[in-house]
N, C-alpha and C positions, 0 to 999 in steps of 0.2 A: 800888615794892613789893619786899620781899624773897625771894630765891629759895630756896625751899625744896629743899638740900640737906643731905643731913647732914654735917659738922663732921668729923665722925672716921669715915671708910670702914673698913667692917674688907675691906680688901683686902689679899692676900696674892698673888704669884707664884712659886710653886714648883713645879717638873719632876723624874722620875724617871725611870730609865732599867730598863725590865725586861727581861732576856736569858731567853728557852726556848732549849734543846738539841732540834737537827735535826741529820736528815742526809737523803743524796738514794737515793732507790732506794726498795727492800722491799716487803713486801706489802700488800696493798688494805685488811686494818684488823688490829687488836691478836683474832685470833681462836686464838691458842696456847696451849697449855695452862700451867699454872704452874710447870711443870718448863722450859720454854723462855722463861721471862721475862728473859732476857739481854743486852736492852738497857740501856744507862745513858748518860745523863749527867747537865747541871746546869743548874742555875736561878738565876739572882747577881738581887736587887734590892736597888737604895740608895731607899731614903725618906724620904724627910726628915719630920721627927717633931712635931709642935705644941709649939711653946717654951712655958715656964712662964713665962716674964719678958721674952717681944718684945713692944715698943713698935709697933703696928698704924696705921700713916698711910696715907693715899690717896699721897703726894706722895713717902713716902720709898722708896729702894733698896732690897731686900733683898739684899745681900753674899753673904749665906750662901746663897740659893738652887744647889739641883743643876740639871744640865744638861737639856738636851733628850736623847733624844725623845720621852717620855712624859711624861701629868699625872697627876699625884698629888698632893691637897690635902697643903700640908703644914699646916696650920692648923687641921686635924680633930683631935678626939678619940675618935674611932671607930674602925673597924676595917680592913685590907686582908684581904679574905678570897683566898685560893688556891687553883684546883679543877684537877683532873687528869681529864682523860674526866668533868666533873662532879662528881666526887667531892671535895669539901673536903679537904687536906690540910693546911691550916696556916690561923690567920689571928693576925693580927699589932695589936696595938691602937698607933696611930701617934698616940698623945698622949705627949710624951718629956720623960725628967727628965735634964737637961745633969750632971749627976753620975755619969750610970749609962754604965757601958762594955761592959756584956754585957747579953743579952738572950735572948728564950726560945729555947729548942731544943726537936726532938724528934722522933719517928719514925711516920709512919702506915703502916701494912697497905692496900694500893690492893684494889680489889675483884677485879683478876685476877690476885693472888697478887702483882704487885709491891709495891715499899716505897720510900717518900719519906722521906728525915732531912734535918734543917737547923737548921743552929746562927745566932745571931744575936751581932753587934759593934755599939755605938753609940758616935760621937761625934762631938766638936763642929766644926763646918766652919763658921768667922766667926759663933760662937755660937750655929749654929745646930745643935741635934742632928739626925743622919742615922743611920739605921740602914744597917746593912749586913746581907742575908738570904743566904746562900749554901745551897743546896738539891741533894742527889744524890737521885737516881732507879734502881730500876731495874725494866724491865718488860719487856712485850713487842715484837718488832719490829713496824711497820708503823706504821699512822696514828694519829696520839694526837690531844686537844685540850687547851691547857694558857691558862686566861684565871685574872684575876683582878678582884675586884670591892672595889670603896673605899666603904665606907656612913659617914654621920655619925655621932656618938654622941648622948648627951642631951642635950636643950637643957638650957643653962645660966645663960639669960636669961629674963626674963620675959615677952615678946614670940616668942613662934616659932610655926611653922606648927602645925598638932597632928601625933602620929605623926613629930615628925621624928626620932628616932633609927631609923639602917636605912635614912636616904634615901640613895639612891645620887647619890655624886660623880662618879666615872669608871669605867671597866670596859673590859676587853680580852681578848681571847680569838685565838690560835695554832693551826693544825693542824700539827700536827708528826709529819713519818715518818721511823720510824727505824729504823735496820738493824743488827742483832746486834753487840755492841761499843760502845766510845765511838762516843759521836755529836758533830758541831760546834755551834755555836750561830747561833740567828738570834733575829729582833728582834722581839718585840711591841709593840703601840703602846697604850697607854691613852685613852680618847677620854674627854673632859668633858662630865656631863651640863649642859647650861641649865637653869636654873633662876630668877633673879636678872639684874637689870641694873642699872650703874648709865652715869647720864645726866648728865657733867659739864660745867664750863667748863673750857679751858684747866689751869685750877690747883685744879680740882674742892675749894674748900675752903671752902664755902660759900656765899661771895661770889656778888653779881651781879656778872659778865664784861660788858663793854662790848662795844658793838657794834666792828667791826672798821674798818679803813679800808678795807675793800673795800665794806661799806656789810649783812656780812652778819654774826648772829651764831654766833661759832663753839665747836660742843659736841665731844665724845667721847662713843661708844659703847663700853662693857666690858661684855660677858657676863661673869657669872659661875657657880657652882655656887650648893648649894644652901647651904652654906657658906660663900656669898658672896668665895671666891677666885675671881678672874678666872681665863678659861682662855687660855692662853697659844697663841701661833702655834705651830707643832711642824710638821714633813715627813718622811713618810717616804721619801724620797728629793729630790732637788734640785729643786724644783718644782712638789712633789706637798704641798698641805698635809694634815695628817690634818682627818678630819673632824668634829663635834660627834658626840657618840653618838646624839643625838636628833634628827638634821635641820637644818631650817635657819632662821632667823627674819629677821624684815622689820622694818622700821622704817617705822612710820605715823602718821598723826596721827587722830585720835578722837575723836567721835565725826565719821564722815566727812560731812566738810561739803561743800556744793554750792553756791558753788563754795568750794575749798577757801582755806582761812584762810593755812597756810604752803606755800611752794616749799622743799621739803629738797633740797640736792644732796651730794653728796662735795666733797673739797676741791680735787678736779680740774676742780670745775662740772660734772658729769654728773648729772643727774637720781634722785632716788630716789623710786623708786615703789610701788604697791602690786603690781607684778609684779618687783621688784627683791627678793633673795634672799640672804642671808650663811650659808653651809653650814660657815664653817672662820674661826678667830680671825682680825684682821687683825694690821698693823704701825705700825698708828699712833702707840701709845701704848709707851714705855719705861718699864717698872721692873725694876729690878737689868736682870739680863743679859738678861730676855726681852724679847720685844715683844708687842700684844695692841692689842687695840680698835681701832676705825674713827672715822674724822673726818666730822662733820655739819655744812654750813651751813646756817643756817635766812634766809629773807627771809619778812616779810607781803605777801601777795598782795589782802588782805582784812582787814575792821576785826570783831574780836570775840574771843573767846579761847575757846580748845579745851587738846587735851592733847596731849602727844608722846611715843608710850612706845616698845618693843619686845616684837615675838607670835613665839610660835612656828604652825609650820605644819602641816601635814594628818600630818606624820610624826615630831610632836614629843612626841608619847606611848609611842614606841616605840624601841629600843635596834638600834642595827644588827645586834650581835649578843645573845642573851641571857644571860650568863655561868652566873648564878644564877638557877638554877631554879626555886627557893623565891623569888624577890624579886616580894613584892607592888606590884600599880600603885598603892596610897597610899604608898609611897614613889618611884616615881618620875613627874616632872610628864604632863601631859593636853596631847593635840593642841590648836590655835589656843591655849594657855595665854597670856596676857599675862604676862612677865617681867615683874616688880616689887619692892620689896622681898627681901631678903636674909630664905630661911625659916630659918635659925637664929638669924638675930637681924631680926625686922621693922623694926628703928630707920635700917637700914641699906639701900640702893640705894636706886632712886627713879624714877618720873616726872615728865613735866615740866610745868605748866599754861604757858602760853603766852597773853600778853595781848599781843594787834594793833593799836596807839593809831590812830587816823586820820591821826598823822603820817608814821606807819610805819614806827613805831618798834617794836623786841622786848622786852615787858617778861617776864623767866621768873621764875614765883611760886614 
């Protein structure tokens, strides 16, 4: 039987890097009048911008992707919005025309009398458009919050979730104190919402994968957004990986059988269970320069066929931090959700049926 994957992944791995201005010391919060808004400094993000003319493989590199250590779909056509204490100052529509070399500018009035300006540069890095945003501030000293929030645009296919323009991709959010004068810079990190998974072989390209010479068959796990880009591994320091914004999800087989149909391990042969937990992208899987996804073996323990998918858990309805205040929960996914299909295009991720012959053998439908 033939395994039901899709042919053309719309997968994509692209990282941004967002810098807030800090600095160490000052007072306990921004309670100064607007005559003492005296702080300043800046805000630099590069994003990479949704191509008009990139060719969307499971299997190929992308070249042009930016660095770690943050995610930012570059394959959206929606929007990156920018709030300061809450407040929107900028948002940016990250669907890019590789022709264009400037981009919007302009100035907002913050609510305690400071002011954000920020001019915008695009271009092309290995064909790929990248915006570049550089942002001055100036306001009061003491504690700020400075997050930003990545939503989808319209769907543009005929297949999509409902309501999916405004679902959230990633989001991140900074406390930053700052003390009278320029200030230095530290790092924000963007975290990826789950939404999506896809469940392949080896060379995810539709193909039935044979069984291995270890005697087991070997899959890849990719989270993705809701935009169906994988989220990529990313650390905020040497060892520390950032984490999904939504928690964490599991990998199980369904409906659960007694006894059950497959033994899933990692590819170290350790066990995966329904107490077994992935909170943070793995390294299994390469495209372009990132890494991303976790390796499954599957063996039949049991003659019958079930399903193999990926759930989120008791905390996958909710955002570590909440950037946007206004962001309604139909755009972002529901605790124990099963990841499936890609919500801006349903044609795309997948789960996996699983048929256990009596030989014991894996057939994936």
């Amino acid at each position: 039987m033939k395994k039901i994957i899709p042919v053309s992944l719309s997968l994509s791995v692209l990282s941004a890097l967002l810098l807030a201005a800090c600095g160490g010391g000052g007072g306990e919060g921004p309670t100064q009048s607007v005559a003492e808004a005296n702080a300043s400094g800046t805000v630099t993000m590069t994003i990479p911008l949704k191509s008009v003319d990139r060719t969307r493989t499971p299997a190929a590199a992308d070249a042009g992707t930016t660095k770690k250590p943050t995610f930012i779909d570059g394959d959206s056509n929606g929007l990156l919005k920018v709030f300061f204490d809450g407040q929107e100052v900028f948002s940016f529509r990250t669907t890019g025309e590789p022709a264009v070399t400037g981009g919007p500018s302009g100035t907002a009035t913050m609510d305690n009398g400071g002011t954000f300006n920020y001019s915008t540069t695009i271009s092309l890095v290995n064909n790929q458009p990248v915006a570049k945003v550089v942002g001055t501030y100036k306001t009061t000293p003491g504690n700020h919050t400075i997050g930003a929030v990545q939503v989808n645009g319209p769907c543009t296919v005929a297949h999509c979730i409902a309501d999916n323009e405004g679902y959230v991709l990633s989001q991140g959010q900074a406390t930053v104190r700052l003390q009278p004068g320029d200030n230095g810079a530290a790092t924000m990190y963007m975290r990826g919402v789950m939404q999506s998974v896809y469940i392949c072989n080896d060379n995810c390209n539709g193909q039935t994968g044979p069984i291995q010479s270890d005697g087991l068959y070997h899959l890849y796990v990719v989270v993705a957004d809701e935009n169906g880009t994988a989220i990529p591994y990313q650390e905020s320091s040497p060892g520390h990986p950032v984490p999904y914004d939504n928690g964490a999800y599991q990998i199980v087989e369904v409906p659960t059988n007694t006894p059950k149909l497959l033994e899933i391990t990692d590819p170290e042969g350790d066990r995966i269970t329904e107490n077994t937990w992935f909170s943070s992208p793995g390294l299994f899987r390469k495209f372009g320069t990132e890494g991303y996804g976790i390796g499954v073996r599957l063996r039949c323990v049991g003659v019958g066929t079930t399903r193999l998918i990926a759930r989120l858990g008791a905390q996958g309805g909710t955002p570590v931090v909440k950037v946007d205040k206004a962001m309604e929960a139909r755009h972002y996914p529901t605790a124990n959700m099963e990841l499936g299909p890609v919500g801006a295009n349903q044609q795309f991720g997948n789960q996996l049926t699983v048929n256990c012959e009596a030989s014991g053998a894996v057939t994936v439908l």
